[in-house]
C-alpha positions in Angstrom: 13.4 5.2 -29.6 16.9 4.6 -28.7 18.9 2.0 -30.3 20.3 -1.5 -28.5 23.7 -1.9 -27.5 24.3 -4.2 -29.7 22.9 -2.5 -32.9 24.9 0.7 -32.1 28.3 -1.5 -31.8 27.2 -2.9 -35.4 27.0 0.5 -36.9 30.2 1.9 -35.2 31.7 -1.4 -36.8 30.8 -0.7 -40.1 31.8 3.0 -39.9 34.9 2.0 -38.5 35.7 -1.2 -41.0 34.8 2.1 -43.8 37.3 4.4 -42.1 40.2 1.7 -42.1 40.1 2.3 -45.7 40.9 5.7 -45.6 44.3 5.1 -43.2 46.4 5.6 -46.1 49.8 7.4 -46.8 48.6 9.6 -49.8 45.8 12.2 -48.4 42.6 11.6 -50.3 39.9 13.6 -51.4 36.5 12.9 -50.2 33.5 15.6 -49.6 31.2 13.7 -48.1 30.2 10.6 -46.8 26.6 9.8 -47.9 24.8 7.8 -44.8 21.3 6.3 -45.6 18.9 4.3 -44.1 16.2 2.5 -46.0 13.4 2.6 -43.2 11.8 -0.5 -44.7 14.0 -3.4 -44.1 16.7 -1.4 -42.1 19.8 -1.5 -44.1 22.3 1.2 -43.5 24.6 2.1 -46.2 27.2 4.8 -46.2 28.7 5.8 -49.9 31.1 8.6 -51.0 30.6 11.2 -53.6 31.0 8.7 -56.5 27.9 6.8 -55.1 30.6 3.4 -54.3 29.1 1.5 -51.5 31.8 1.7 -48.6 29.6 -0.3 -46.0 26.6 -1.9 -45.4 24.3 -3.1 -42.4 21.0 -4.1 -41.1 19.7 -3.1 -38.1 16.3 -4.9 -37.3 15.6 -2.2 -35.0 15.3 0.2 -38.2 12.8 -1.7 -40.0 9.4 -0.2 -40.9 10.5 3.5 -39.2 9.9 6.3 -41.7 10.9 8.8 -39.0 14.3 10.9 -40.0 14.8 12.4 -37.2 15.5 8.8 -35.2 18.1 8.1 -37.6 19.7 11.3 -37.5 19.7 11.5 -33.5 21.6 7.8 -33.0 24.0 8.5 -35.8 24.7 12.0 -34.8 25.1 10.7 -31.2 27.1 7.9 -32.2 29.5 9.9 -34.9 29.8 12.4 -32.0 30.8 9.8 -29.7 33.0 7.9 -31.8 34.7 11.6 -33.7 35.2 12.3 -29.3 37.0 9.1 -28.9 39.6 10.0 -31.6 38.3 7.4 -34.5 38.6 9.7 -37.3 42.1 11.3 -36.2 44.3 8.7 -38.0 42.2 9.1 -41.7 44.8 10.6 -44.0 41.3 12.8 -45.5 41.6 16.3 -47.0 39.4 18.5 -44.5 36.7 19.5 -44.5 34.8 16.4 -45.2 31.1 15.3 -43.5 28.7 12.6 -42.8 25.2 13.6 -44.2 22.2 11.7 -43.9 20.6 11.4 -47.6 16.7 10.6 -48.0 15.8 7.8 -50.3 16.3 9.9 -53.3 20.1 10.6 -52.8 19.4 14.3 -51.6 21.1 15.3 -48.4 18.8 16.3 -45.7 21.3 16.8 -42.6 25.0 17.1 -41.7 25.4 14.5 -39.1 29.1 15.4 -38.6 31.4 17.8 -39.9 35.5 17.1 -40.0 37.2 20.7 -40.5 39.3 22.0 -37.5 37.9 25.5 -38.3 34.5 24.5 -37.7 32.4 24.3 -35.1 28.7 23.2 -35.3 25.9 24.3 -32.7 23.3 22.8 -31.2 19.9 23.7 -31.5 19.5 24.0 -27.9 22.1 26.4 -27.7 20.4 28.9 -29.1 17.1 28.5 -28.1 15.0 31.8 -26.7 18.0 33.6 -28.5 15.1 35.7 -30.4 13.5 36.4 -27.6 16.8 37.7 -25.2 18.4 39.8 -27.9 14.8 41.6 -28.8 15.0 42.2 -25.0 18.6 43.6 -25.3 17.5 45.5 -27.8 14.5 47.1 -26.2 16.6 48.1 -23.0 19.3 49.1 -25.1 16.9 51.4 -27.4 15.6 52.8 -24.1 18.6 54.3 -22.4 
């Protein structure tokens, strides 16, 4: 299930209308930026480590879907796409900070997006079969 157009620009909006508040000339202090979605009527909401609401939307495409992993694909893919286009590079945040996607009881159940320039987050496709060739390495190296 892929999101609309139109829903994605409503949630880059709101991330970006959250950021704006962060374009400061003192650096502040944030860990993390709590992102949640309430699968049954489809609000959004993204908070910061004090639990203060920093924005809020509805996607209608959301409603009744219980599924995690939906939510964390379009946001990952869309904090990707917007961390790409340079969105985040003028926030005046103390690094590292991260998006994590919270479950309905405030408990984090993914990094969606981390902010440090020393880090560098792989995909799980990357290193898929990895078991499998290094066992193999090791097998031919063992031999010789």
């Amino acid at each position: 299930m892929s999101l609309s157009r139109e829903n994605q620009d409503r949630i880059q909006q709101a991330i970006e209308k959250m950021a704006a508040g962060f374009i400061t000339s003192e650096e502040t202090k944030v860990t993390d930026f709590h992102v949640h979605v309430n699968g049954e009527n489809g609000e959004l909401a993204i908070h910061d480590d004090d639990n203060n609401c920093l924005a809020r939307v509805h996607i209608i495409e959301w409603e009744n879907v219980q599924d995690e992993e939906i939510f964390e694909k379009e946001l990952r893919g869309l904090l990707g796409r917007m961390q790409e286009a340079g969105k985040f590079d003028s926030l005046n945040i103390v690094k590292p900070y991260s998006f994590v996607l919270t479950d309905d009881d405030g408990q984090d159940i993914v990094d969606l997006l981390i902010m440090d320039d020393d880090t560098l987050i792989l995909s799980e496709g990357l290193l898929e079969g990895f078991d499998e060739e290094m066992s193999e390495f090791l097998k031919h190296l063992l031999e010789e």
